[in-house]
C-alpha positions as a Markdown table, in Angstrom:
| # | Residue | x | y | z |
|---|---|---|---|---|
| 1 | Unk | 121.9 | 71.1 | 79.4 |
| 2 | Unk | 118.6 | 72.0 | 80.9 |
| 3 | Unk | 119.7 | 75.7 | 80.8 |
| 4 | Unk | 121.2 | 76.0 | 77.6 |
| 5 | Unk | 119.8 | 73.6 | 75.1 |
| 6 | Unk | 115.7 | 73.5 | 74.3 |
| 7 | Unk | 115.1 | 70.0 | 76.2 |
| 8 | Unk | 111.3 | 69.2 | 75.9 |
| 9 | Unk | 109.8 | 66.4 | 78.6 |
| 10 | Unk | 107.0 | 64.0 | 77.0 |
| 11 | Unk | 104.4 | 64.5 | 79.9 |
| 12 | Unk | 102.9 | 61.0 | 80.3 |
| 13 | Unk | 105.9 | 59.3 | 79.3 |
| 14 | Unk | 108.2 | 61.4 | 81.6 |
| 15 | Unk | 106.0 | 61.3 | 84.4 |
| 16 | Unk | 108.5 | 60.0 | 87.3 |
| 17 | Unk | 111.4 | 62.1 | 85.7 |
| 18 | Unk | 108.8 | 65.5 | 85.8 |
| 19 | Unk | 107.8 | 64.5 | 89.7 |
| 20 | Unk | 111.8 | 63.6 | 90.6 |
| 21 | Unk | 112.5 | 67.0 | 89.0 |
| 22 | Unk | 109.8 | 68.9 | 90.7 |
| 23 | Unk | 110.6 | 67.5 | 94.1 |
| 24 | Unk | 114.2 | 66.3 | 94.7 |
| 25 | Unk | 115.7 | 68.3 | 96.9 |
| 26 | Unk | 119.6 | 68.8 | 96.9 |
| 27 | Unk | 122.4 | 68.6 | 99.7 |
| 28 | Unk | 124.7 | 71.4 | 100.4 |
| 29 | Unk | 127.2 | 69.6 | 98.4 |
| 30 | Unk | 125.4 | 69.5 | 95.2 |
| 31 | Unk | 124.2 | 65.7 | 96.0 |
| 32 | Unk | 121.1 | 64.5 | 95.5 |
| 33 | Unk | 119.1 | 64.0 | 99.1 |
| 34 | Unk | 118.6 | 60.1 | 99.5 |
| 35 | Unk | 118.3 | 59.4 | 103.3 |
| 36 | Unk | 115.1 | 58.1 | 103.2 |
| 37 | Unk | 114.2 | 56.1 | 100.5 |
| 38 | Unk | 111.2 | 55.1 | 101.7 |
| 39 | Unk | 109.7 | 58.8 | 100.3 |
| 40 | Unk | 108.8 | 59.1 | 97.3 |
| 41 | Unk | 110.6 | 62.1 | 96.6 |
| 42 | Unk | 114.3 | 60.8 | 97.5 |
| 43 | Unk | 114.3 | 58.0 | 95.6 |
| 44 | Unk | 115.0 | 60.3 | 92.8 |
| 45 | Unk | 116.1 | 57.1 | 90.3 |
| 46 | Unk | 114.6 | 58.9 | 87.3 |
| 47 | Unk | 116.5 | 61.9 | 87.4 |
| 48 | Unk | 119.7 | 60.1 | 88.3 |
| 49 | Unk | 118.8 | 58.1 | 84.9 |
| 50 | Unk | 118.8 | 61.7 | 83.0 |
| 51 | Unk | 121.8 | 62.8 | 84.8 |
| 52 | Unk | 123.6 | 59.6 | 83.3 |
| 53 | Unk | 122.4 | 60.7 | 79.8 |
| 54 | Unk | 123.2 | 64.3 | 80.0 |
| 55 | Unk | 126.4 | 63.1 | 81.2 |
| 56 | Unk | 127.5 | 60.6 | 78.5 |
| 57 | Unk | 125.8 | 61.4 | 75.6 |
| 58 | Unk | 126.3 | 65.6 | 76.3 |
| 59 | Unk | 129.7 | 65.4 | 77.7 |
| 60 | Unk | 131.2 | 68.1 | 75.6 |
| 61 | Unk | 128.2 | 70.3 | 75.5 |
| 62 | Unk | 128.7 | 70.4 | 79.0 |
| 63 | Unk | 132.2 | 70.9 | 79.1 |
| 64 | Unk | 132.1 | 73.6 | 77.0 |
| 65 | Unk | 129.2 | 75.4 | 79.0 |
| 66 | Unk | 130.5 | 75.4 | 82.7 |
């Protein structure tokens, strides 16, 4: 969705989404890294919430786009 549609991220509001998005790293398997969730930048519970939206509510657009 990112890629393809103009998505635009309030800055305050979307603070922990902006950082989780700037800083999650990824496993070899596309997976998010969450070994430690002690650090801040595993816990990655913001962008999971977005990656539920896109998702459901963008199903088809994504479908129709891979």
């Amino acid at each position: 969705c990112l890629a393809h549609m103009d998505v635009v991220f309030h800055k305050t509001k979307c603070e922990h989404l902006i950082f989780d998005m700037n800083n999650v790293k990824t496993m070899p398997d596309g997976s998010l890294k969450k070994t430690d969730r002690t650090a801040p930048t595993q816990q990655a519970d913001a962008i999971d919430t977005a990656r539920y939206y896109f998702n459901v509510f963008h199903a088809n657009f994504l479908k129709l786009n891979r």
